[in-house]
PLY file of the C-alpha trace (Angstrom):
ply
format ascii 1.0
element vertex 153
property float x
property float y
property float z
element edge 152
property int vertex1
property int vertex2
end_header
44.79 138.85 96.13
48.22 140.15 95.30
49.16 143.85 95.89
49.18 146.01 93.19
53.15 146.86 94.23
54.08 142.97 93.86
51.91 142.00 91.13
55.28 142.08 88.49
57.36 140.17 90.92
54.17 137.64 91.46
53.30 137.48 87.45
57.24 136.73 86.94
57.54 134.10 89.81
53.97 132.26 88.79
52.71 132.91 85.69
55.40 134.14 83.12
56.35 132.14 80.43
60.05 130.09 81.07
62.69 129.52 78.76
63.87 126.03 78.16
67.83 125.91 78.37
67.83 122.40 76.60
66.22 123.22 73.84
65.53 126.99 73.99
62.10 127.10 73.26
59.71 129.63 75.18
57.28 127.49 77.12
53.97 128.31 79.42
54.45 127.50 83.23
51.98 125.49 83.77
53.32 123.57 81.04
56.58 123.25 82.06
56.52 119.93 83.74
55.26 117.87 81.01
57.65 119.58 78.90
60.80 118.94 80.80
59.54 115.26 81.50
58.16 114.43 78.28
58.24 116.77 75.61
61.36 118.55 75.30
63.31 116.63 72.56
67.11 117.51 74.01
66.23 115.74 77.58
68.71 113.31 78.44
66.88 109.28 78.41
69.18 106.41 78.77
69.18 103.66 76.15
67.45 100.41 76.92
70.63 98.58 75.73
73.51 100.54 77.44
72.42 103.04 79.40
74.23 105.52 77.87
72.45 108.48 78.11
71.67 111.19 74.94
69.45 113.47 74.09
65.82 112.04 73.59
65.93 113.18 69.68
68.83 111.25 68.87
67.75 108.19 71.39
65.32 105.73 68.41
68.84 105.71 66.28
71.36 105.03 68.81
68.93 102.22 69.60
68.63 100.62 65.72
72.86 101.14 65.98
73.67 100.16 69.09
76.17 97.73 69.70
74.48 96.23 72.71
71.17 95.78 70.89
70.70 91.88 70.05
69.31 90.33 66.95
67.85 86.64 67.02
70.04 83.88 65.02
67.75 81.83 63.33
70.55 79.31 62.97
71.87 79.58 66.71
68.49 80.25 67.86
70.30 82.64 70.36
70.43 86.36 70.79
74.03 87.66 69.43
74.93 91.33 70.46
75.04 93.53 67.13
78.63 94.60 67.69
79.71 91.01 67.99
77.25 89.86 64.52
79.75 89.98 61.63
82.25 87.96 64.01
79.40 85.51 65.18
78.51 85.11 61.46
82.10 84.17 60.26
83.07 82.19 63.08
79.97 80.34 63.34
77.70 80.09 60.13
80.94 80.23 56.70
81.85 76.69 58.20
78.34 75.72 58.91
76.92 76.45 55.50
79.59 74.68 53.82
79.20 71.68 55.89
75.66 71.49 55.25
75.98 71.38 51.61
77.54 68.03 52.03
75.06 66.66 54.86
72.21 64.36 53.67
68.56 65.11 52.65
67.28 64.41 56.08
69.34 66.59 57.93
68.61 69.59 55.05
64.86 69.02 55.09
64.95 68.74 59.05
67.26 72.67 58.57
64.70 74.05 56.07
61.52 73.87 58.19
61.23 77.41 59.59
62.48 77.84 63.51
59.75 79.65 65.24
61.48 83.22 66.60
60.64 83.52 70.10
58.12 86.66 70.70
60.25 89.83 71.02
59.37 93.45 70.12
60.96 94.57 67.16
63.23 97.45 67.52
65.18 98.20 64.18
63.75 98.69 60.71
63.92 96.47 57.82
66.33 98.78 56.04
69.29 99.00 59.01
68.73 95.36 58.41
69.24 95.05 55.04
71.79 97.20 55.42
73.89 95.35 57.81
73.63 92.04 55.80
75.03 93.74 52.96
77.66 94.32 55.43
78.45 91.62 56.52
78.32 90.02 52.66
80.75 92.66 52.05
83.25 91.53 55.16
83.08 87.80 54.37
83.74 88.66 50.65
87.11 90.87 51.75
88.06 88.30 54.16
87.66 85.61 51.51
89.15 87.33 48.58
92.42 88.16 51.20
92.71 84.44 51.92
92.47 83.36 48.00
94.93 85.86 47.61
97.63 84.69 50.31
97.14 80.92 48.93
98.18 82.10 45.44
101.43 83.28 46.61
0 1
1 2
2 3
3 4
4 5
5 6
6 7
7 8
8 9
9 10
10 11
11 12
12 13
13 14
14 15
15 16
16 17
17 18
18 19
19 20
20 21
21 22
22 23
23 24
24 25
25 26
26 27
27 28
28 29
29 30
30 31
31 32
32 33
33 34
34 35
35 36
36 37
37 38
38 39
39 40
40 41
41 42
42 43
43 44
44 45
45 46
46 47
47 48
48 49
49 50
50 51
51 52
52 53
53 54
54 55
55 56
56 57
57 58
58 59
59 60
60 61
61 62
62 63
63 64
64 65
65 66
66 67
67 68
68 69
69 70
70 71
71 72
72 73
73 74
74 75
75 76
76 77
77 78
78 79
79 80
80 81
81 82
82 83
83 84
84 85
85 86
86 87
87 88
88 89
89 90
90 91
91 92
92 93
93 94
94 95
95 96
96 97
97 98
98 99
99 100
100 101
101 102
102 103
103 104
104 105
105 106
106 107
107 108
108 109
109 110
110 111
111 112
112 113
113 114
114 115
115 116
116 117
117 118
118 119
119 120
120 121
121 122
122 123
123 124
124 125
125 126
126 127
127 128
128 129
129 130
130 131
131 132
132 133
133 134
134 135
135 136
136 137
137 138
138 139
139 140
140 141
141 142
142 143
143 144
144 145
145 146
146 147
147 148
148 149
149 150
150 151
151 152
């Protein structure tokens, strides 16, 4: 039982609802746990790549982006960082795909059967994907096209 004198102090200190600095929302006290530690979207997480740490709204596209996020290399059969792919694919994979034009049917049929991708939960969607071989089309075109261009001189 609370005296009647202290019940605004005791309602304020217990029961009122609390303002959320992050995100400013007005939330209920006994709620205010879960939404500190789970719900409020401007709580600070750390990637799972870099441990940067951002708000947890803007955390699932950092992740697609980041540059320490690794895609699988179906020719390498390795994990390549993504800031290091459109390097990895012109250093490793413009001289490999010409030289496999001119190796024999053996070795072509033995590179066509499919290399099974070691189990790995997918993180980025199908469309940063296709977006970032377009990419890296457009690179090795520029790069080419620049190199054509200082042979003709």
């Amino acid at each position: 039982m609370v005296a009647r004198k202290l019940m605004d102090e005791h309602y304020d200190e217990n029961h009122a609802p609390m303002n959320c600095s992050l995100c400013k929302h007005t939330v209920e006290r006994e709620l205010w746990d879960l939404h500190t530690g789970i719900q409020c979207p401007q709580r600070m997480l750390a990637c799972q790549y870099c441990q940067f740490e951002l708000p947890a709204v803007d955390l699932f596209e950092h992740q697609d982006l980041c540059g320490n996020r690794t895609e699988y290399c179906q020719s390498c059969r390795k994990y390549i960082r993504l800031r290091e792919w459109i390097g990895h694919e012109l250093q490793f994979h413009t001289i490999l795909n010409a030289a496999s034009e001119l190796s024999s049917d053996r070795t072509r049929a033995a590179a066509e059967q499919p290399v099974p991708k070691p189990a790995r939960p997918a993180t980025g969607s199908l469309h940063k994907q296709l977006l970032l071989t377009v990419a890296v089309t457009g690179v090795a075109v520029l790069i080419g096209s620049i190199l054509y261009q200082g042979k003709g001189k």
